[in-house]
PDBQT receptor file of N, H, CA, C and O in Angstrom, charges set to zero:
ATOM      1  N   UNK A   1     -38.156  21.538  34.560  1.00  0.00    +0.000 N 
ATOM      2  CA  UNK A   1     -38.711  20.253  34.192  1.00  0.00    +0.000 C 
ATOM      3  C   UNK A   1     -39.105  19.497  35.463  1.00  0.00    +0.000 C 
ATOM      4  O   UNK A   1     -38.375  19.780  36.413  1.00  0.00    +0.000 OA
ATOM      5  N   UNK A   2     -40.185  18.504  35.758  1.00  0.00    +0.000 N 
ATOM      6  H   UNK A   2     -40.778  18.275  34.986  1.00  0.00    +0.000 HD
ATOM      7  CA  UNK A   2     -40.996  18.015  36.160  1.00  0.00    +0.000 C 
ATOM      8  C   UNK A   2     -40.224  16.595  36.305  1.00  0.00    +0.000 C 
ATOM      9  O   UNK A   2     -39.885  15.861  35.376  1.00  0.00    +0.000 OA
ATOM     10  N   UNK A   3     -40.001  16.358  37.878  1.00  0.00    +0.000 N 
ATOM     11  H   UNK A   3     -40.276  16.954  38.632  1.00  0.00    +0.000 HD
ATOM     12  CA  UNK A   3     -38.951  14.854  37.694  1.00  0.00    +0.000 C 
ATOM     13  C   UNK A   3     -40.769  13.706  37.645  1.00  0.00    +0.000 C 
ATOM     14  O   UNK A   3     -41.918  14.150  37.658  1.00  0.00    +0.000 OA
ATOM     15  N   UNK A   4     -40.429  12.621  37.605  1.00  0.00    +0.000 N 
ATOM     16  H   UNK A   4     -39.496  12.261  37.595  1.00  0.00    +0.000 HD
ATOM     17  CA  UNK A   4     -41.302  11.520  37.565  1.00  0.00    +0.000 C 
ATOM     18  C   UNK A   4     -41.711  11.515  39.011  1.00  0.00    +0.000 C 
ATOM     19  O   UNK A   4     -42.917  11.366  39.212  1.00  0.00    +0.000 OA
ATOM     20  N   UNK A   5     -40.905  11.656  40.080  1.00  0.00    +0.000 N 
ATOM     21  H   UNK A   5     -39.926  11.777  39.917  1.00  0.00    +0.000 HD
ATOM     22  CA  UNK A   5     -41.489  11.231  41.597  1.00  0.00    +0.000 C 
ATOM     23  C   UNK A   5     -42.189  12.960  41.541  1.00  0.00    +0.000 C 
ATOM     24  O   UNK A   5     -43.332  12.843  41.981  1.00  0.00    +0.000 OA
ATOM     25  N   UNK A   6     -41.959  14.270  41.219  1.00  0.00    +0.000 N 
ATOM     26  H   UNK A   6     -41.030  14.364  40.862  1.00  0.00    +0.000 HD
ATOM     27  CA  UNK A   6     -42.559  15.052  41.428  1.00  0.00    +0.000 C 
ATOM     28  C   UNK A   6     -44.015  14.941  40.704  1.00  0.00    +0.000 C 
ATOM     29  O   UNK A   6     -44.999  15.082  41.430  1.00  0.00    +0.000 OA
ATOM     30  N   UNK A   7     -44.186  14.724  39.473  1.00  0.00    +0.000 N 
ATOM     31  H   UNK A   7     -43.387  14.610  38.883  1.00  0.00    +0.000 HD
ATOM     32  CA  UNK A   7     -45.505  14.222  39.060  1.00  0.00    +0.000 C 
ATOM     33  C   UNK A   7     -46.154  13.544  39.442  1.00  0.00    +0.000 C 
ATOM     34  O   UNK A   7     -47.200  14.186  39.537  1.00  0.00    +0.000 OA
ATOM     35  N   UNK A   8     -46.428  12.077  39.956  1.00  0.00    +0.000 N 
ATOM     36  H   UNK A   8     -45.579  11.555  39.878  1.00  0.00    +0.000 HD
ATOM     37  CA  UNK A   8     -46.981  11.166  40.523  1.00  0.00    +0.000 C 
ATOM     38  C   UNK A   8     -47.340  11.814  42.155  1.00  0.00    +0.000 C 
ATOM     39  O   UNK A   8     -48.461  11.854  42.663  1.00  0.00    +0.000 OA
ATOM     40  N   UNK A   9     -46.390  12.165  42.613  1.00  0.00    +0.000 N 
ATOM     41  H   UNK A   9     -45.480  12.133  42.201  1.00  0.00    +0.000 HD
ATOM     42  CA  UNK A   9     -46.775  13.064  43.982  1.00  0.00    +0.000 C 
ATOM     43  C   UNK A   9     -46.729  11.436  44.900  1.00  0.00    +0.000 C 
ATOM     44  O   UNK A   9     -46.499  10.284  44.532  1.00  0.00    +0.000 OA
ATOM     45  N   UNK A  10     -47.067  12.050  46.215  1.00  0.00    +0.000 N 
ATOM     46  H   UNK A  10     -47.254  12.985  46.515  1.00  0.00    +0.000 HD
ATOM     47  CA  UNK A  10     -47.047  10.312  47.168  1.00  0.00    +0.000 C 
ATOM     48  C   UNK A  10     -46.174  10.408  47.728  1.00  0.00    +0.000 C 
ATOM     49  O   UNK A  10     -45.285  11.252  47.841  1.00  0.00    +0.000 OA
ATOM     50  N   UNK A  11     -46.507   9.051  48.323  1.00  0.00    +0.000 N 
ATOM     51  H   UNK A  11     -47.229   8.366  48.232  1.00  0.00    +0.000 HD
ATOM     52  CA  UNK A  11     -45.675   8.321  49.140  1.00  0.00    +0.000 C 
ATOM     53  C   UNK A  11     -44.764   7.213  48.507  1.00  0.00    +0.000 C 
ATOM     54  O   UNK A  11     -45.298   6.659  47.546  1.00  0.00    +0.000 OA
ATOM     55  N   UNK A  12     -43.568   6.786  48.814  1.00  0.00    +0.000 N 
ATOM     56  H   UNK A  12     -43.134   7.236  49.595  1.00  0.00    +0.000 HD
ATOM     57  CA  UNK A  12     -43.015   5.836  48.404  1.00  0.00    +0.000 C 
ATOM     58  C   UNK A  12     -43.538   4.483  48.986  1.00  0.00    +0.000 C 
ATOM     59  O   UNK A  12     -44.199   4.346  50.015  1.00  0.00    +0.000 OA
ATOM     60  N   UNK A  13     -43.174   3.654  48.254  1.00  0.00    +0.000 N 
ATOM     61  H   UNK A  13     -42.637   3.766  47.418  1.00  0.00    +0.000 HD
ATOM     62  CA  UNK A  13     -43.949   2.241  48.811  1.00  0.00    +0.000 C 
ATOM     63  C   UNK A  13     -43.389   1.744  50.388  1.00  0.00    +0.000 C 
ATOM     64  O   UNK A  13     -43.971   0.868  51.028  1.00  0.00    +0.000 OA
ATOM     65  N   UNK A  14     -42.096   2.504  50.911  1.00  0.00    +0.000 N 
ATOM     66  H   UNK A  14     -41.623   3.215  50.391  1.00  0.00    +0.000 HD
ATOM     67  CA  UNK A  14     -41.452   2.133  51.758  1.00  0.00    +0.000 C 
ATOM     68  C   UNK A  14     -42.137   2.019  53.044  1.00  0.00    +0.000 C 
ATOM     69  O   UNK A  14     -41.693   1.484  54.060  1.00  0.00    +0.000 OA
ATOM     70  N   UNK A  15     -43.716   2.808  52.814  1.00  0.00    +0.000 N 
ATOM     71  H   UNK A  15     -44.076   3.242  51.989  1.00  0.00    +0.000 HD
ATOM     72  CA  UNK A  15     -44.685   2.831  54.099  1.00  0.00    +0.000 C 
ATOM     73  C   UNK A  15     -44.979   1.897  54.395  1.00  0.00    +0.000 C 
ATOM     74  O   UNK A  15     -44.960   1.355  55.500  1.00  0.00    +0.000 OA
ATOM     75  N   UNK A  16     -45.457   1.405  52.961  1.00  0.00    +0.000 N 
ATOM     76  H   UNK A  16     -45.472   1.845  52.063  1.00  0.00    +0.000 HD
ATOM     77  CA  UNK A  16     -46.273   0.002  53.668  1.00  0.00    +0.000 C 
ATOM     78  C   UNK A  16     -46.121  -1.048  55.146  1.00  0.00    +0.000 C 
ATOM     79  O   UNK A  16     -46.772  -1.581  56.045  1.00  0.00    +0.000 OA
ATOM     80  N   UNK A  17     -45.113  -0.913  54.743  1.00  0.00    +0.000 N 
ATOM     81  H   UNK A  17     -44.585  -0.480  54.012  1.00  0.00    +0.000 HD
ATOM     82  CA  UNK A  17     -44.301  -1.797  56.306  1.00  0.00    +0.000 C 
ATOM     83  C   UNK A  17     -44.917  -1.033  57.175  1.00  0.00    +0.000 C 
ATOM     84  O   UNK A  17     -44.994  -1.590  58.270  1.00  0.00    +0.000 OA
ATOM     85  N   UNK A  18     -45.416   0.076  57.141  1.00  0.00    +0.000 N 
ATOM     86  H   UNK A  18     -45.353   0.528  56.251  1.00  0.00    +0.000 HD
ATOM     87  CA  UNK A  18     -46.170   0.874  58.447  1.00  0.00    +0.000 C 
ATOM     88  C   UNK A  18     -47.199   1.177  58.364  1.00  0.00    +0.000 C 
ATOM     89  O   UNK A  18     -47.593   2.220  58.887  1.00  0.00    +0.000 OA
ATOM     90  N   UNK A  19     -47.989   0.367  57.676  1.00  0.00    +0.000 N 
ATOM     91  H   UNK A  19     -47.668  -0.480  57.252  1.00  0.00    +0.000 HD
ATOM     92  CA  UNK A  19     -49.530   0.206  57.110  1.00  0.00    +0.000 C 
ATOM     93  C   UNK A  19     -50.323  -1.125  58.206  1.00  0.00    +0.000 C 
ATOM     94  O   UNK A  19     -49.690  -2.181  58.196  1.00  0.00    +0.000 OA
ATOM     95  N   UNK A  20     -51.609  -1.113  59.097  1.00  0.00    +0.000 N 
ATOM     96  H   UNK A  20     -52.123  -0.255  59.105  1.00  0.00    +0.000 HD
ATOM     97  CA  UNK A  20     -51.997  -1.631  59.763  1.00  0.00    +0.000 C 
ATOM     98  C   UNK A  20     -52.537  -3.097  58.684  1.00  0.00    +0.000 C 
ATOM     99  O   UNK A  20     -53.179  -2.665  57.726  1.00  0.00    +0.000 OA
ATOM    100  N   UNK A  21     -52.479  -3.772  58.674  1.00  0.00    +0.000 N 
ATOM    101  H   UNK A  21     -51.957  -4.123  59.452  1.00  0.00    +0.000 HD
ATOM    102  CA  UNK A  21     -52.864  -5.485  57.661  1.00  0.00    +0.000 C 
ATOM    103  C   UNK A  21     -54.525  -5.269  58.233  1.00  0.00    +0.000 C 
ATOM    104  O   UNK A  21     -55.235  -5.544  57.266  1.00  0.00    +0.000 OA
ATOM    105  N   UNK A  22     -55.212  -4.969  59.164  1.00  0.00    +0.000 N 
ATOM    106  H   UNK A  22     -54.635  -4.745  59.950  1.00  0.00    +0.000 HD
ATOM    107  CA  UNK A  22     -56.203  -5.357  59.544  1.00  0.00    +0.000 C 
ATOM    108  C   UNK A  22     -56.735  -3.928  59.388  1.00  0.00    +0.000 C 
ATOM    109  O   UNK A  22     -57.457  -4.021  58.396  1.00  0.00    +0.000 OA
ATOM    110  N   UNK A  23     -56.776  -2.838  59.753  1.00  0.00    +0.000 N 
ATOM    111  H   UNK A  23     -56.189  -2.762  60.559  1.00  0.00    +0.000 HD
ATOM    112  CA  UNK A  23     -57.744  -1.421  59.686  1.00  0.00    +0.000 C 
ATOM    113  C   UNK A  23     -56.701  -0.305  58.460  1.00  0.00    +0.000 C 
ATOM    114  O   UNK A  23     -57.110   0.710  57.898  1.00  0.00    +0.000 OA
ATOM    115  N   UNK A  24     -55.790  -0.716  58.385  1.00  0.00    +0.000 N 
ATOM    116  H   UNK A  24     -55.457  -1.541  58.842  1.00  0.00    +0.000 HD
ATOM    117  CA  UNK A  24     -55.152   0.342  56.972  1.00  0.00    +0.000 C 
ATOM    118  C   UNK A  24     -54.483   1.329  58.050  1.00  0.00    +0.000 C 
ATOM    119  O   UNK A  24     -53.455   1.683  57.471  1.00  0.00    +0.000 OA
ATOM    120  N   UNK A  25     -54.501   1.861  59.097  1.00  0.00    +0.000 N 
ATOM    121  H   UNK A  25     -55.336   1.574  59.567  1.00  0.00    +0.000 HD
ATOM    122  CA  UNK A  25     -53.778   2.610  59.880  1.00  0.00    +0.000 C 
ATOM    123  C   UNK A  25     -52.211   2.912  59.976  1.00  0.00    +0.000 C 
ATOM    124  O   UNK A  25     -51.468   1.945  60.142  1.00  0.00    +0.000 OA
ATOM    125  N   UNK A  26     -51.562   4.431  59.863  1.00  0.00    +0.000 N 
ATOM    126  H   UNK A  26     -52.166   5.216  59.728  1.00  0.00    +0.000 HD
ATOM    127  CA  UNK A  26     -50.432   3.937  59.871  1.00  0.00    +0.000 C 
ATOM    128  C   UNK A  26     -49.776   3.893  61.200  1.00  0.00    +0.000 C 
ATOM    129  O   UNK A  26     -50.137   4.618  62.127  1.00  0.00    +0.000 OA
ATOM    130  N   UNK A  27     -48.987   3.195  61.268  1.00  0.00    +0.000 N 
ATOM    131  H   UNK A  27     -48.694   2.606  60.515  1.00  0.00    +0.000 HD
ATOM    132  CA  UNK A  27     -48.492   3.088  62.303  1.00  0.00    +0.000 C 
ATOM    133  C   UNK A  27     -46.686   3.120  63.012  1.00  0.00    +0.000 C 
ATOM    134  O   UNK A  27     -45.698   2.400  62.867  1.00  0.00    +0.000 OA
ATOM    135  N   UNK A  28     -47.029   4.482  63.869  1.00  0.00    +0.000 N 
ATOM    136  H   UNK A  28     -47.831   5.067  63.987  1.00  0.00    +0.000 HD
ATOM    137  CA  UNK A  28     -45.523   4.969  64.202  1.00  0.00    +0.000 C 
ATOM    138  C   UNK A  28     -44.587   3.887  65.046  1.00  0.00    +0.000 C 
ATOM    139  O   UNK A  28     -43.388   3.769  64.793  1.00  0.00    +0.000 OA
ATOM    140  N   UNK A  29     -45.340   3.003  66.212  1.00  0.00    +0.000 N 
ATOM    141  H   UNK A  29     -46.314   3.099  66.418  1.00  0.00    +0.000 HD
ATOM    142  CA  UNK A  29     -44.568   2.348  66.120  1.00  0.00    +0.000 C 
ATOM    143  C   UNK A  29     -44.514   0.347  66.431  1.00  0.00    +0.000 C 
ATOM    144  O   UNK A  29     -45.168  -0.024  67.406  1.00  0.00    +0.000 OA
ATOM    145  N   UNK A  30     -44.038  -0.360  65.908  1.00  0.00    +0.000 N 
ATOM    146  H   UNK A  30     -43.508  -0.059  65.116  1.00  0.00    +0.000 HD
ATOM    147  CA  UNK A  30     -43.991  -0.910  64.618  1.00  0.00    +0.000 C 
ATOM    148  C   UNK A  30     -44.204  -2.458  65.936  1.00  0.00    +0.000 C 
ATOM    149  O   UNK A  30     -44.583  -3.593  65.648  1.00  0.00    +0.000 OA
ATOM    150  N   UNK A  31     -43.844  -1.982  67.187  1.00  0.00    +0.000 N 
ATOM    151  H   UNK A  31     -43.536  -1.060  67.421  1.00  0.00    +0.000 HD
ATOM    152  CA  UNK A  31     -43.936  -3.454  68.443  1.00  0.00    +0.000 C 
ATOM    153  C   UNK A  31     -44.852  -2.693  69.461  1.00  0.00    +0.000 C 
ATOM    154  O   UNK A  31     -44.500  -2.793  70.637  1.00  0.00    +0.000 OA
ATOM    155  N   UNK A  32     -46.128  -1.843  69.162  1.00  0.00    +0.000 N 
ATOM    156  H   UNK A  32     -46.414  -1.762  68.208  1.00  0.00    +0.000 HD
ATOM    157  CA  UNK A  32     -46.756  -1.433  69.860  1.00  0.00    +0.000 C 
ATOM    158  C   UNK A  32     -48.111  -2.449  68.812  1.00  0.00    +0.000 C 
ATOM    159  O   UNK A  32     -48.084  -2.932  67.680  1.00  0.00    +0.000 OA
ATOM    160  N   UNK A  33     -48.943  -2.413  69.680  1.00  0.00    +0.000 N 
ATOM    161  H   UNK A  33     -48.964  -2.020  70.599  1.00  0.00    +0.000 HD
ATOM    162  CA  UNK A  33     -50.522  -2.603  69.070  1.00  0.00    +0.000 C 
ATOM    163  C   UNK A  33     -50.754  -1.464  68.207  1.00  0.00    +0.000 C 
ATOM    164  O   UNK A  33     -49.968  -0.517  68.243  1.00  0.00    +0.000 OA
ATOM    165  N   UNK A  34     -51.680  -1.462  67.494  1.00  0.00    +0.000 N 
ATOM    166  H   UNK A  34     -52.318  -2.231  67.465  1.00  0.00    +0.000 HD
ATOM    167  CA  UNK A  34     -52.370  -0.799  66.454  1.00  0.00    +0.000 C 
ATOM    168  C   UNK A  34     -53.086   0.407  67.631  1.00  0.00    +0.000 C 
ATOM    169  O   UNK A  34     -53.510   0.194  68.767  1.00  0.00    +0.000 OA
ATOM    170  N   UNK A  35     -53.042   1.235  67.136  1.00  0.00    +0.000 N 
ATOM    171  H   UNK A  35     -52.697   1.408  66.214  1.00  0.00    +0.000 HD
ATOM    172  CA  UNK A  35     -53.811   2.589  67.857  1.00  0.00    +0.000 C 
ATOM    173  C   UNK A  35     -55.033   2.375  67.646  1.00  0.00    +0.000 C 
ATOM    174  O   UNK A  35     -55.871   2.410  68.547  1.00  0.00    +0.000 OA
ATOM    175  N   UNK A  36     -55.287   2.136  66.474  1.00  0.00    +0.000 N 
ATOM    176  H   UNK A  36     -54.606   2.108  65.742  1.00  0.00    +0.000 HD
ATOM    177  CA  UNK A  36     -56.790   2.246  65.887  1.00  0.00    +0.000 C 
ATOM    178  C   UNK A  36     -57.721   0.794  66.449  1.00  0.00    +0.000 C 
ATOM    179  O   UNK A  36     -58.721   0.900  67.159  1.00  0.00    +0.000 OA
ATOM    180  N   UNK A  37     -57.231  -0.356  66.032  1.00  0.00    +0.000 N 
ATOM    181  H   UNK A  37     -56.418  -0.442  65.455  1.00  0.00    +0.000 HD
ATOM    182  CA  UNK A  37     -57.802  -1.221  66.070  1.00  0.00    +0.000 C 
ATOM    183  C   UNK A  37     -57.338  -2.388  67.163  1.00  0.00    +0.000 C 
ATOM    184  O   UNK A  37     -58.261  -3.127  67.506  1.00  0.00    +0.000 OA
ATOM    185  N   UNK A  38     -56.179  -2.629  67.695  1.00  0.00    +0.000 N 
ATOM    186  H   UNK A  38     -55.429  -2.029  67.417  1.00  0.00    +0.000 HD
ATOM    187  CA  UNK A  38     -55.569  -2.912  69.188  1.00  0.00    +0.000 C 
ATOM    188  C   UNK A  38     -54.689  -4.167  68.425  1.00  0.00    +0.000 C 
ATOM    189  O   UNK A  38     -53.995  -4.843  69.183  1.00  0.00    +0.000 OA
ATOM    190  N   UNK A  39     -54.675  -4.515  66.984  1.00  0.00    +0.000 N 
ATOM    191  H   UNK A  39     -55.239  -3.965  66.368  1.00  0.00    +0.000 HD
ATOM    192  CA  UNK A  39     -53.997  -5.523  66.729  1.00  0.00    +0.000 C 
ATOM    193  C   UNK A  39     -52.326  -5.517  67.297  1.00  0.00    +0.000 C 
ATOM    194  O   UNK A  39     -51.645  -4.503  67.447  1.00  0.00    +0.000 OA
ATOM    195  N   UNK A  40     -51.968  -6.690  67.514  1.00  0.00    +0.000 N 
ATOM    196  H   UNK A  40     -52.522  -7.513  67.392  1.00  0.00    +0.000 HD
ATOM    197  CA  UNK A  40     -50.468  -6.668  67.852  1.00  0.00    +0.000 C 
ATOM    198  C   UNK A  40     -49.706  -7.590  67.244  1.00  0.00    +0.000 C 
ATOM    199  O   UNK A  40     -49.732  -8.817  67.337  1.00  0.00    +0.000 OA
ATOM    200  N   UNK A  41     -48.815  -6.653  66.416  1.00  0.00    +0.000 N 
ATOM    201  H   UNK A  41     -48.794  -5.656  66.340  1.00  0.00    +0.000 HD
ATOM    202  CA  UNK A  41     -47.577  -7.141  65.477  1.00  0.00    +0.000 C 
ATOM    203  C   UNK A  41     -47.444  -8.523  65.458  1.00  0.00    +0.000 C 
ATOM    204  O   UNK A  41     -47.183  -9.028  64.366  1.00  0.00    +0.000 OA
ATOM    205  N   UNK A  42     -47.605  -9.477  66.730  1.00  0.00    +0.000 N 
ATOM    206  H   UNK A  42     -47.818  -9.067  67.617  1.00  0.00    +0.000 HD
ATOM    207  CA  UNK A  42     -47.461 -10.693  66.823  1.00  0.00    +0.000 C 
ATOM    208  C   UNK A  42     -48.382 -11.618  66.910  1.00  0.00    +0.000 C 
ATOM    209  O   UNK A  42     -48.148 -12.804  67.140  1.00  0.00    +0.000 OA
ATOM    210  N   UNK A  43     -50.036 -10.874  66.642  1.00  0.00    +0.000 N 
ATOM    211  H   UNK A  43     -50.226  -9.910  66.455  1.00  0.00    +0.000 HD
ATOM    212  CA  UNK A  43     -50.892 -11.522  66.233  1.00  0.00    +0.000 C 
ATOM    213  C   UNK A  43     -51.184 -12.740  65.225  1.00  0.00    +0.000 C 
ATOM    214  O   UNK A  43     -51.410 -12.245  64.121  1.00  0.00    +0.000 OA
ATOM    215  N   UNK A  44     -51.252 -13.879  65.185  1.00  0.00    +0.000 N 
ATOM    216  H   UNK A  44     -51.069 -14.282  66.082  1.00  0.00    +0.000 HD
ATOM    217  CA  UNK A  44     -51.399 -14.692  64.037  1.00  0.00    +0.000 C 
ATOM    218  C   UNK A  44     -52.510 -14.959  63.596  1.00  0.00    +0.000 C 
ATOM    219  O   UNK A  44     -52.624 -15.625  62.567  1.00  0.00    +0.000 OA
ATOM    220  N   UNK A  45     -53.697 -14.442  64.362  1.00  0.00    +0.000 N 
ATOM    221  H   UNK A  45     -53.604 -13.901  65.198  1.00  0.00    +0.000 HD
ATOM    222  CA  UNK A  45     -54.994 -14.723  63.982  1.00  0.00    +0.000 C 
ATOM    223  C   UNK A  45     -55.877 -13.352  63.264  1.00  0.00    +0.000 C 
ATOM    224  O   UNK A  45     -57.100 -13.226  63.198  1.00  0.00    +0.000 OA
ATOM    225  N   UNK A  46     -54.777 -12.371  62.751  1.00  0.00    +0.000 N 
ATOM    226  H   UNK A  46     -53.783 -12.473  62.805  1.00  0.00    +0.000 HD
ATOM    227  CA  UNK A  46     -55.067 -11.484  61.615  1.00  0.00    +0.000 C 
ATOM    228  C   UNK A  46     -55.720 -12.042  59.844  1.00  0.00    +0.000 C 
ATOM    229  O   UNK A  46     -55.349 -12.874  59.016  1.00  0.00    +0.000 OA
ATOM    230  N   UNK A  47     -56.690 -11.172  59.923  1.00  0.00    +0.000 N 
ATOM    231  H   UNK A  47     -56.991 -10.496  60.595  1.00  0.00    +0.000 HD
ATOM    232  CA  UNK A  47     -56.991 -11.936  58.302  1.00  0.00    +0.000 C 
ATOM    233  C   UNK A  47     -55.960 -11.492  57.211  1.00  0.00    +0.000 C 
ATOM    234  O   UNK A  47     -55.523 -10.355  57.028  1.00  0.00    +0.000 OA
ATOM    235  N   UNK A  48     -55.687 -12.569  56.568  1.00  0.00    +0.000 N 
ATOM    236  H   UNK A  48     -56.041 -13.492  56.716  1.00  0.00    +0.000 HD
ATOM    237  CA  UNK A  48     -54.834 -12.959  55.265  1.00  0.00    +0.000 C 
ATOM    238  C   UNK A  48     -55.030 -11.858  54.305  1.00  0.00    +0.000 C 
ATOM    239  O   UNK A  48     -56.256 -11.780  54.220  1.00  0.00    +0.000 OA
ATOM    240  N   UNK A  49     -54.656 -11.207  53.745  1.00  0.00    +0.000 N 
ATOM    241  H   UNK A  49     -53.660 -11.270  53.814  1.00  0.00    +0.000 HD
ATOM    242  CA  UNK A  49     -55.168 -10.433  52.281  1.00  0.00    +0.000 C 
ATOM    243  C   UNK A  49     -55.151 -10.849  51.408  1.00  0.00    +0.000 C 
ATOM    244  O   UNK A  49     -55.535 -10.225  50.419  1.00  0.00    +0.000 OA
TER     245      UNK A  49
């Protein structure tokens, strides 16, 4: 039998926290700038979602 997390397949939502707010990138680590896009964690002038 087929559990519910094996059907759906994925990721758990627990990534998000390691999801870039500004380019979607994930990101390994979490007080570095963005790889992709140079944002930094302590940016406040990121757009809102």
């Amino acid at each position: 039998m087929i559990s519910a997390e094996e059907e759906y397949g994925g990721d758990s939502a627990c990534w998000l926290s390691k999801v870039c707010p500004e380019c979607g990138a994930l990101l390994d680590d979490l007080t570095a700038p963005c790889w992709r896009c140079g944002l930094r964690p302590d940016d406040e002038t990121r757009a809102e979602a």
